[in-house]
N, C-alpha and C positions, 0 to 999 in steps of 0.2 A: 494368449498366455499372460498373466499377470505378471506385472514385472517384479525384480527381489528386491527388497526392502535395501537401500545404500547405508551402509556403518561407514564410519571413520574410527580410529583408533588415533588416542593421543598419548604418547609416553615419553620421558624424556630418553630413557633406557632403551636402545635399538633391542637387547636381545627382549625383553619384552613382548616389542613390538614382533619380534620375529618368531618369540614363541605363539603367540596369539596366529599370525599369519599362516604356522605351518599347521596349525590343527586341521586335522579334516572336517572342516563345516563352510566349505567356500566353493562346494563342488555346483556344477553348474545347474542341477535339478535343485539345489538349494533356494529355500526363501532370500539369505540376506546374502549380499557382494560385499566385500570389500571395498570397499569406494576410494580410498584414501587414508593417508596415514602422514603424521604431525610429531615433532618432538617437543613441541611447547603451546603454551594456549595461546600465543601471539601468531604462530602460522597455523594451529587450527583456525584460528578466527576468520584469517585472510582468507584461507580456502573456501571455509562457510560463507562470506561473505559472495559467496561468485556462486557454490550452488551449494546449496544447506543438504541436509542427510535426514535418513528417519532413524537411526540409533548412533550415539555419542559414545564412546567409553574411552576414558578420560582418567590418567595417572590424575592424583590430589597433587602434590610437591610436584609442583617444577619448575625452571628456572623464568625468570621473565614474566613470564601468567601463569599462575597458579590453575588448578583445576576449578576451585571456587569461584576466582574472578571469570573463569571463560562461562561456565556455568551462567553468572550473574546475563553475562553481554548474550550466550546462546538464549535465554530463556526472554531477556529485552528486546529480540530480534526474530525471535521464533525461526532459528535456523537448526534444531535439531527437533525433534517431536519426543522423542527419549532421551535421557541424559542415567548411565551407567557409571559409579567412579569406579576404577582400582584403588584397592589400602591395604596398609600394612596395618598389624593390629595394632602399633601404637600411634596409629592415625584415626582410631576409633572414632575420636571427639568430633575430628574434622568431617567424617564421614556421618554422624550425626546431624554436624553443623548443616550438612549439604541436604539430608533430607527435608529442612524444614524450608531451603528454596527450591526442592518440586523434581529432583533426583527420582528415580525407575528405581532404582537398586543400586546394592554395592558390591565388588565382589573382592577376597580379601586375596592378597596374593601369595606365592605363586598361585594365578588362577589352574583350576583343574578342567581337563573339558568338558566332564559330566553338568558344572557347574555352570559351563560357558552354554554349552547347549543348552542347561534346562533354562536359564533367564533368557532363551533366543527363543525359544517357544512360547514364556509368556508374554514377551517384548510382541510377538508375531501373533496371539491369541487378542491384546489389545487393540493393532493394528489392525487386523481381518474383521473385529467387534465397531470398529470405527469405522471404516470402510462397507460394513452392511449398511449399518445405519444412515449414512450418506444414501446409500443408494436406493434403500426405504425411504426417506425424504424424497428424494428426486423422482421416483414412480408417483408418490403421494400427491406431488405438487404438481405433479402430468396428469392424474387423474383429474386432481381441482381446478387445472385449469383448461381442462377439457367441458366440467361443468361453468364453467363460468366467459366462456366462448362466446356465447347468446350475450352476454351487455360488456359494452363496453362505450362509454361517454365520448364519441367521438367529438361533438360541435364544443364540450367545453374543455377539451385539449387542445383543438384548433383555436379556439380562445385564448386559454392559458399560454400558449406556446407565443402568440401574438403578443400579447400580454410582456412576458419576457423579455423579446426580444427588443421589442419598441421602449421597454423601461418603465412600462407606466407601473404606478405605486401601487394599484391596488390589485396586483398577482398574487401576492398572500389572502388575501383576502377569497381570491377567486379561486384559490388551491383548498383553500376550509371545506367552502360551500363543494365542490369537486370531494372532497371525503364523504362528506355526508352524503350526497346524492348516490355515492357509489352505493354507502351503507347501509342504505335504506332501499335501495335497487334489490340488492342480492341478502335482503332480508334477516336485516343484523348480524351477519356471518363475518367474523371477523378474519377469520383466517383468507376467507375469499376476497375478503374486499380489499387486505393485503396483496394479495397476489394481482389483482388488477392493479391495483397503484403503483407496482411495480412495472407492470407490462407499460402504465401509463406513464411513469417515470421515463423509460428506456427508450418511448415514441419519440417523446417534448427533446430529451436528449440528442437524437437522432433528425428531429425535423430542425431543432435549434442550432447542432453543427453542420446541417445542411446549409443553411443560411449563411451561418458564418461560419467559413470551412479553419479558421484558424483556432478554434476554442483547442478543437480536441484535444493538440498537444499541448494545451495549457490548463487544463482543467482533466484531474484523475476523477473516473468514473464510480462514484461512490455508489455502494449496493443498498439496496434497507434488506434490514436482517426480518426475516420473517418468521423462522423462529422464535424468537426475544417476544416479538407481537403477540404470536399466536399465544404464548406461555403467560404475560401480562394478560393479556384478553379484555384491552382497554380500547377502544375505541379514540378516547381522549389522548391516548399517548399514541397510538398510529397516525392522528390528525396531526401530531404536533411532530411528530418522526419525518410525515411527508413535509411539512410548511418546512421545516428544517431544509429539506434539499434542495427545494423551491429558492427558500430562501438563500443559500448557498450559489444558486446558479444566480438569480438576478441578482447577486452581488460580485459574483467575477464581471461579469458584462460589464455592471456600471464603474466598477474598479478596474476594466481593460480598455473602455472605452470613455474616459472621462468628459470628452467635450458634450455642447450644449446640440451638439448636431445640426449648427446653425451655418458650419462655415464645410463646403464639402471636399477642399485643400486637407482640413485637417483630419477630418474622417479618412480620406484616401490614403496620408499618411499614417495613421495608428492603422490599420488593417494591414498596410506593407510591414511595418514594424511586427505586428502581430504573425504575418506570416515566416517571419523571418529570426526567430528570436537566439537562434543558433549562433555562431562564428561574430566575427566582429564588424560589430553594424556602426560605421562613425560619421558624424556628423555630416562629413565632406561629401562621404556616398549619398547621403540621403538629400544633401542640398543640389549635388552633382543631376539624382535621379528625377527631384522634381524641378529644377531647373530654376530655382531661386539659390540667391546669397544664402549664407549661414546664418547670419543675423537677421535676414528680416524671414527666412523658415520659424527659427526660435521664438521672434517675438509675435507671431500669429497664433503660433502653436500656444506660446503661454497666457496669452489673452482668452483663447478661447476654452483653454481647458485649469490654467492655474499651476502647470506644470511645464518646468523645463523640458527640453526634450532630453537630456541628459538624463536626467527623475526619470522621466518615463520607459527611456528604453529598458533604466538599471530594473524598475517596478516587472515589468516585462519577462527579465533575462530569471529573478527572484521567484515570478512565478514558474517558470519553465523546469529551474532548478529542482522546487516542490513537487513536479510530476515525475522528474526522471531521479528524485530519490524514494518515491513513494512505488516507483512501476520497473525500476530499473538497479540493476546490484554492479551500480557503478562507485569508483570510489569519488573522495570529495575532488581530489585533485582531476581527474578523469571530465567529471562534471564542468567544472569550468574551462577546465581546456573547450571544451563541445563549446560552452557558453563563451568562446573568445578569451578570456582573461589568462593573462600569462603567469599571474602568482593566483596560484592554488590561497596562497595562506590571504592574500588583498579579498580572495573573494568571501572566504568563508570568513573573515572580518564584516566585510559592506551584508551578508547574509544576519547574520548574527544582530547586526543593527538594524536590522527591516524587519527580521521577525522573533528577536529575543532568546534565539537558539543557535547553538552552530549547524553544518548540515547532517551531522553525526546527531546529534541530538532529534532533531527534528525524524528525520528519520526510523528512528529508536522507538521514537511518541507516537507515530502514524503505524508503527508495525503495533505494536500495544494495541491501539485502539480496536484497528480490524480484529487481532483476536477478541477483545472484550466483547 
């Protein structure tokens, strides 16, 4: 059985909320549940934030966050899929204002149920029309990669993957030549040759955190949209789509594993670091575990890679932070506690200086993009 579509309702008005609540349309054969209910856009947000809803409807005026600003943050966030307001008619303007940032409808109040049902039918028409088409894609690309089963470039992902891992410079280079060959294997078919580059993506992925089992949690697994390709129908832009991820990965490695790999002290200690990038990791433990002073760990460490060990762990903890705000709906304070740090506000400071964002922002940017 398909499950019901979750609404939240936001109003600052309990009866409102309570008229909305007792209508008959929450019975259990119904499409949509009740999921949740808010008197201001500052505790809708908090709630969204921990598990978003597919229908919003959302009083305009209220105290603290307005409907428009929750609106702005649900739509930067993608934590509702529809956004509904309630108005009064001399809220008209503002209810204008909101359709031009991407509003379902409005309903004016007191809402009636005729009116409540019928926009839950069209809410539920979109929903159902978005959901087929998902799943026509997904048969579509079981089909095509049913056809495309017979090639797959095994010896030059076993290359590439070497490639990677070892650092050497010319893996872009060797990820080009790997587009082409695909392209030209499965006979200019761009949609195909996508769909292997993907499969080929998720192998290098896979053989590459086998090796080094600590990437995973520091490195979010980025998709390539296949779609977007097949619609472009450029060859030159899917070549430059993949060298991008390629790209991407052989620069976490070299940016996680800075030294020259000439001293194998410091190798052993960046990979305990790397496994460890949680709770608080201080200098003392790490001189403790490899059974050197403090001072002459640090100065081996910074001769061979350029970096205190202090930089490095912080580099470390920064990237960690970037995956479990990209993969996880934790809050900012939450996250560093995980990462050791006892002020929430020190961390999202030392953040904000590494990458020119706080983690609310950053955040914010990485949810945007996956929709784009």
């Amino acid at each position: 059985m398909k499950r019901p579509w979750k609404v939240m309702i936001v109003d600052d008005m309990e009866v409102f909320r309570r008229q909305i609540r007792r209508l008959p349309l929450w019975s259990e054969d119904s499409s949509f549940l009740l999921h949740a209910e808010a008197a201001d856009g500052i505790e809708a947000l908090r709630m969204l934030e921990k598990e978003p809803v597919d229908l919003l409807i959302s009083d305009i005026r209220m105290p603290r966050m307005d409907g428009l600003s929750l609106l702005k943050e649900v739509k930067a966030r993608n934590l509702s899929k529809y956004v509904v307001f309630l108005s009064d008619y001399a809220e008209f303007s503002l209810a204008k204002e909101a359709i031009a940032y991407g509003i379902f409808d409005y309903l004016v109040k007191p809402v009636k149920e005729e009116e409540l049902r019928s926009m839950f039918l069209k809410v539920s028409a979109h929903l159902s029309q978005v959901e087929k088409e998902k799943e026509e894609k997904r048969l579509l690309e079981e089909k095509l990669l049913d056809s495309v089963d017979l090639y797959y470039p095994q010896k030059e992902v076993l290359d590439l993957t070497e490639k990677i891992v070892s650092g050497q410079e010319d893996a872009l280079k060797r990820s080009a030549s790997l587009v082409k060959t695909a392209y030209e294997a499965l006979n200019l078919d761009l949609l195909k040759t996508a769909l292997v580059l993907e499969k080929v993506y998720e192998e290098i992925l896979l053989e590459v955190e086998r090796r080094s089992p600590w990437l995973a949690p520091l490195y979010p697994h980025y998709q390539m949209s296949r779609s977007r390709l097949s619609k472009e129908a450029s060859i030159q832009e899917l070549e430059l789509q993949f060298m991008d991820r390629i790209d991407r990965l052989v620069s976490i490695m070299a940016y996680l594993l800075p030294d020259k790999g000439e001293h194998p002290l410091v190798r052993e200690l960046e990979e305990f670091i790397l496994l460890h990038p949680e709770g608080k990791l201080t200098l003392d433990r790490l001189a403790e575990k490899f059974y050197l002073t403090k001072n002459h760990l640090g100065e081996v460490f910074k001769e061979e890679t350029g970096l205190t060990l202090g930089e490095y762990l912080f580099r470390v903890k920064v990237q960690r932070a970037m995956v479990l705000l990209q993969e996880e709906e934790l809050r900012s304070y939450e996250i560093a506690e995980r990462l050791g740090y006892q002020s929430a506000e020190y961390f999202a400071k030392q953040f904000r200086k590494a990458t020119g964002e706080t983690p609310m922002e950053y955040r914010a940017r990485m949810k945007e993009e996956k929709i784009d």
